[in-house]
C-alpha positions in Angstrom: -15.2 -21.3 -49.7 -11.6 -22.2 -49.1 -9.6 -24.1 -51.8 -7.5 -27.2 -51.6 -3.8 -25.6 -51.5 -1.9 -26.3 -48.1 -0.5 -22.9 -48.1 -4.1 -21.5 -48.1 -5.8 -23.4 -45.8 -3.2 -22.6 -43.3 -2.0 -26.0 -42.7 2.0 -25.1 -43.1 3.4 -25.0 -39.9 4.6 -20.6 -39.3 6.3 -21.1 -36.6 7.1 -17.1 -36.4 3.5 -16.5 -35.8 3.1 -19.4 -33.1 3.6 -19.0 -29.5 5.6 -22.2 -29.0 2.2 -24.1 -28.3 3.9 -27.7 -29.4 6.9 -26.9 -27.0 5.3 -26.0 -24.0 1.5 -28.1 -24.7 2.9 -31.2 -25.2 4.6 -33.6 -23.0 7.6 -36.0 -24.0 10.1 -38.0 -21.8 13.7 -38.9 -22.1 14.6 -41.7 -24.9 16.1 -41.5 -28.5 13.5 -38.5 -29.3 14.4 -36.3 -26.7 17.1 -35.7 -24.4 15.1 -34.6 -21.4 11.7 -35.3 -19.5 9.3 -32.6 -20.1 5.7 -32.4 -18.5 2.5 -31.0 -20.7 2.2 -27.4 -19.3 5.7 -26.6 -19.1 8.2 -24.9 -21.3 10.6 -26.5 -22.8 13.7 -25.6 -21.3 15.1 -24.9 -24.8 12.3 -22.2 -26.0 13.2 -18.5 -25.8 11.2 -15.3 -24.7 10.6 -15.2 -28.3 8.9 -18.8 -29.0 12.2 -19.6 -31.1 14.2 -22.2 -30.5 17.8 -21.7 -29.1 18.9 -25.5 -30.6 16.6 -25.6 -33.9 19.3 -26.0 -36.2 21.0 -28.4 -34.4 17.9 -30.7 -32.9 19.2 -34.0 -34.0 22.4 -33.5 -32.7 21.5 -32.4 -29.6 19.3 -35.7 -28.9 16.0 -33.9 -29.6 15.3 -35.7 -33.8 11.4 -35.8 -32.2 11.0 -32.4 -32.4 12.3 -32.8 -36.5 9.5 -34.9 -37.1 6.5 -33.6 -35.8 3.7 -31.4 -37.8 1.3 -29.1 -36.2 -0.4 -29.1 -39.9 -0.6 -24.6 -39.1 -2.6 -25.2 -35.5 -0.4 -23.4 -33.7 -0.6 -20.4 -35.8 -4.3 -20.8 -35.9 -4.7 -21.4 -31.9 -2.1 -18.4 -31.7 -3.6 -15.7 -34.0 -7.6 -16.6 -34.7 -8.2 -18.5 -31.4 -6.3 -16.6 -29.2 -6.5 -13.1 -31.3 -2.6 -12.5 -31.0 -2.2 -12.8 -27.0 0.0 -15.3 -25.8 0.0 -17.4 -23.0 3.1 -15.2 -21.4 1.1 -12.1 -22.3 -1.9 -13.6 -20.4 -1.5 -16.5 -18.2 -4.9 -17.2 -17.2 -5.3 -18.4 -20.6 -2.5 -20.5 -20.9 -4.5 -23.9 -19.8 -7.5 -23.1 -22.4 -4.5 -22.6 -24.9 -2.7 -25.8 -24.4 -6.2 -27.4 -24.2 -7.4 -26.4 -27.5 -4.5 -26.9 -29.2 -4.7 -30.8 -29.7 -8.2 -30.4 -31.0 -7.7 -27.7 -33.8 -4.4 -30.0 -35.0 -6.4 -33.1 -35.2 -8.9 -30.9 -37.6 -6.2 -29.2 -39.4 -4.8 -32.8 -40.2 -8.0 -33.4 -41.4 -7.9 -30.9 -43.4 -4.6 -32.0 -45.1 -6.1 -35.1 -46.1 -9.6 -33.8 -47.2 -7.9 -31.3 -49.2 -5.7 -33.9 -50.6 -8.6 -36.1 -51.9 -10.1 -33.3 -53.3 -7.1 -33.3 -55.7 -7.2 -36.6 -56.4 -9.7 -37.3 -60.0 -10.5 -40.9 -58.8 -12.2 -39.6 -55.7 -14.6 -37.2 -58.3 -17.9 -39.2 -57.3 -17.7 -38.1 -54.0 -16.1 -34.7 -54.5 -19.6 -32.8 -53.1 -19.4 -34.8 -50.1 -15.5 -34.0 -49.6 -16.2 -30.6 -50.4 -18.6 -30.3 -47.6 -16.4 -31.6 -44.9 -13.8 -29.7 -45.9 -15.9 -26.5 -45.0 -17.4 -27.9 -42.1 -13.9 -28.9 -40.3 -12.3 -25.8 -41.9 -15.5 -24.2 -39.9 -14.9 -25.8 -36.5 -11.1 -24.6 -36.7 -12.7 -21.2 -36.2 -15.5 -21.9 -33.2 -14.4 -20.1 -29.7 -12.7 -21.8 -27.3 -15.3 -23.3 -25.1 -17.0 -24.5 -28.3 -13.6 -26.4 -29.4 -13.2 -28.0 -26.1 -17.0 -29.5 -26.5 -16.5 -30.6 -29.7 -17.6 -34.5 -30.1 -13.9 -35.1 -32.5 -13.8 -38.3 -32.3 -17.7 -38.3 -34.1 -16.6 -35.5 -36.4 -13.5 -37.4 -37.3 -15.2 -40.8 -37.6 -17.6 -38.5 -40.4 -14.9 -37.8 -42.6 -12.3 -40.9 -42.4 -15.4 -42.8 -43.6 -15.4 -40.4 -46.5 -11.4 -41.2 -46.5 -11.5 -44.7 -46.6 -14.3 -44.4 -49.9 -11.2 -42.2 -51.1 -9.1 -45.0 -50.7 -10.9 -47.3 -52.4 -11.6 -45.7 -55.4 -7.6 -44.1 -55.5 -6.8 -48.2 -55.2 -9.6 -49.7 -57.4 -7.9 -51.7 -60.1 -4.6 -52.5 -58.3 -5.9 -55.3 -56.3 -3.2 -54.0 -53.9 -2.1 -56.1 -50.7 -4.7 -55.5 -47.3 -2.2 -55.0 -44.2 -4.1 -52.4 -42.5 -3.0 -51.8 -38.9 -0.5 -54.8 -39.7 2.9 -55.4 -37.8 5.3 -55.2 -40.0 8.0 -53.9 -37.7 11.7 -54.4 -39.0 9.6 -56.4 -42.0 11.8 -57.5 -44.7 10.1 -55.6 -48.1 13.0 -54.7 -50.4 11.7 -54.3 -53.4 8.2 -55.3 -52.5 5.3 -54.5 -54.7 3.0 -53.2 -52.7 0.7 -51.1 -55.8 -2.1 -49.8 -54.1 -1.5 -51.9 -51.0 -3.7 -50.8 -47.7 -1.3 -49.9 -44.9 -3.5 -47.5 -43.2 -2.2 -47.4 -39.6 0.4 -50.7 -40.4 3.3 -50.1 -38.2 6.2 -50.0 -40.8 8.8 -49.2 -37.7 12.4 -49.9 -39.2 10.9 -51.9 -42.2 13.0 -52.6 -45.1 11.2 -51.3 -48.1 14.3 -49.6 -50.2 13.4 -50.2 -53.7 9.7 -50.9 -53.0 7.0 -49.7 -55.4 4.3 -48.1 -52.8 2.6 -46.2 -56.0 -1.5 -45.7 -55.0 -0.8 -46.9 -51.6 -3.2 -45.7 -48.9 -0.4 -44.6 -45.8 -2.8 -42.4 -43.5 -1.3 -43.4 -40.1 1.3 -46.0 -41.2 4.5 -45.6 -38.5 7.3 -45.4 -41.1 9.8 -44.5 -38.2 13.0 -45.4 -39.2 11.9 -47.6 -42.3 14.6 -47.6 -45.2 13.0 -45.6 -48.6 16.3 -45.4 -50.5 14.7 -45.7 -53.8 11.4 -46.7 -53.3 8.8 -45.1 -55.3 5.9 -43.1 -53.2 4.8 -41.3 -56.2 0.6 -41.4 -56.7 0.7 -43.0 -52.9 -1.9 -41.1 -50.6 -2.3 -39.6 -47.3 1.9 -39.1 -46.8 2.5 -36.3 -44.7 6.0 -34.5 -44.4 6.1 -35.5 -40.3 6.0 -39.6 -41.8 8.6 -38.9 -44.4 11.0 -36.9 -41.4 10.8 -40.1 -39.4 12.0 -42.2 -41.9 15.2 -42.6 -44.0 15.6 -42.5 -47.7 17.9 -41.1 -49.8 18.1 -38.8 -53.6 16.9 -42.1 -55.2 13.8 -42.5 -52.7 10.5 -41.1 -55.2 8.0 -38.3 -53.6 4.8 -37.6 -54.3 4.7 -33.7 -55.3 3.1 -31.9 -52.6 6.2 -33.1 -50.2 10.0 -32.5 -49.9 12.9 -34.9 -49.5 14.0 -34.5 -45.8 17.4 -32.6 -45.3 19.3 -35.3 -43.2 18.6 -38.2 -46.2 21.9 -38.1 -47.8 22.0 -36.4 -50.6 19.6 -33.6 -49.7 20.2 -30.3 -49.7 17.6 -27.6 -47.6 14.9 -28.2 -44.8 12.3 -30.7 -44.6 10.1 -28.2 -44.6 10.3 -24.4 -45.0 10.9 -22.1 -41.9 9.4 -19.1 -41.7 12.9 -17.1 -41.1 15.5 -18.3 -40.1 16.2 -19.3 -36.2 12.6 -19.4 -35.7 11.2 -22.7 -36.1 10.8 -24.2 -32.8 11.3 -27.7 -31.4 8.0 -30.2 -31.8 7.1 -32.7 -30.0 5.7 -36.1 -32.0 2.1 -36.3 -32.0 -0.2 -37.6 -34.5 1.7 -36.5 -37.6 4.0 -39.1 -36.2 1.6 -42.0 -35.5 -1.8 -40.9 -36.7 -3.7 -43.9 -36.5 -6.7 -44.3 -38.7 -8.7 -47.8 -39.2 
């Protein structure tokens, strides 16, 4: 039965054990992410015979801070080295379509996964720690089925299972704070400096370039909220739930800015020193595209 610990249940991107899956699976087109078009199926033009990156240390300045902020949650390991058994897509090309195919699927379960495992962490959610418990396994389960079985697999039904069990999560993380409902809301360049939003519901809200420096988000549900660009500088995230590392990349903050434990203070918020997330040697983390680390929507 697996544990609760990120590092355990394989949800920490290792990128040296990945064969480049979210930069050659993934589309993305030219804009302030990325500096080039690039079609799903093809490599990007920056990934070496290796799967490394030849720009990693230098994405954002070479027009490619997309890559910075997107999370595989450990799929492309998984796909890579359980899915795939070791053989890559350059090793054996007829696989490379079921590869990319599959990928998608196993990262929507492993971020499922991050959050289950979360909750399970959580002693507000302890009435409905059996239930968690089971869908933990369950998804942790599918991860695991062959390849035809993954790309069968109802995941919107399976998904819809569990973000019920989320959303009881939610409540019962938020009970008590009679916290502001802006699920899915626009908040878009909001004006929320200093904003108490104390067990506030912004699942989903998009938060795009939203002023909340100085804003108390403590025990506020963020699964999905679009914090792209928002201003942290000393707001206070600590207790919040559902953050992920990919939402806290695509926002700014600063030494000030308060985390919840499990997560890091990004390396280009001023003030930081070290990665946004640790690399499993150096030169080997790869460009990512955004995906639903980025804007994981969950209603």
């Amino acid at each position: 039965m697996p544990g609760t610990n990120p590092r355990e249940l394989g949800l920490l991107a290792d990128c040296a054990n990945c064969f480049g899956l979210c930069c050659v699976a993934l589309p993305f087109s030219a804009s302030a992410d990325f500096a080039a078009d690039k079609a799903a199926g093809d490599p990007c033009h920056n990934l070496r015979d290796d799967f490394s990156c030849a720009i990693h240390a230098q994405l954002r300045q070479r027009g490619y801070p997309g890559c910075t902020v997107y999370d595989c949650f450990g799929a492309g390991q998984k796909v890579s080295q359980v899915t795939f058994a070791g053989t890559s897509w350059r090793q054996a090309p007829e696989t490379a379509g079921q590869m990319f195919a599959v990928f998608p699927v196993v990262r929507q379960l492993h971020e499922l996964l991050w959050y289950v495992a979360e909750a399970l962490t959580l002693e507000a959610a302890g009435p409905i720690h059996a239930e968690l418990r089971e869908a933990l396994d369950e998804t942790e389960r599918l991860t695991r089925e062959s390849v035809d079985a993954l790309k069968k697999l109802d995941l919107v039904a399976h998904r819809a299972g569990v973000n019920t069990l989320l959303l009881q999560v939610s409540e019962l993380v938020r009970a008590g704070c009679r916290g502001k409902d802006r699920r899915g809301a626009d908040l878009v360049g909001a004006r929320l400096r200093g904003a108490d939003l104390r067990g506030a519901d912004l699942r989903g809200a998009y938060l795009i370039a939203a002023d909340l420096r100085g804003a108390d988000l403590r025990q506020a549900d963020l699964i999905g909220a679009d914090l792209r660009g928002a201003d942290l500088a000393g707001a206070d995230l600590t207790g919040s739930i559902f953050l992920t590392q990919a939402q806290l990349n695509a926002a700014k903050g600063d030494a000030a800015t308060r985390l919840p434990p499990a997560l890091t203070r990004p390396s280009h918020w001023p003030g930081t020193r070290g990665e946004p997330r640790p690399q499993p040697r150096p030169g080997r983390g790869r460009g990512a595209r955004r995906g639903t680390g980025g804007r994981a929507r969950r209603r």
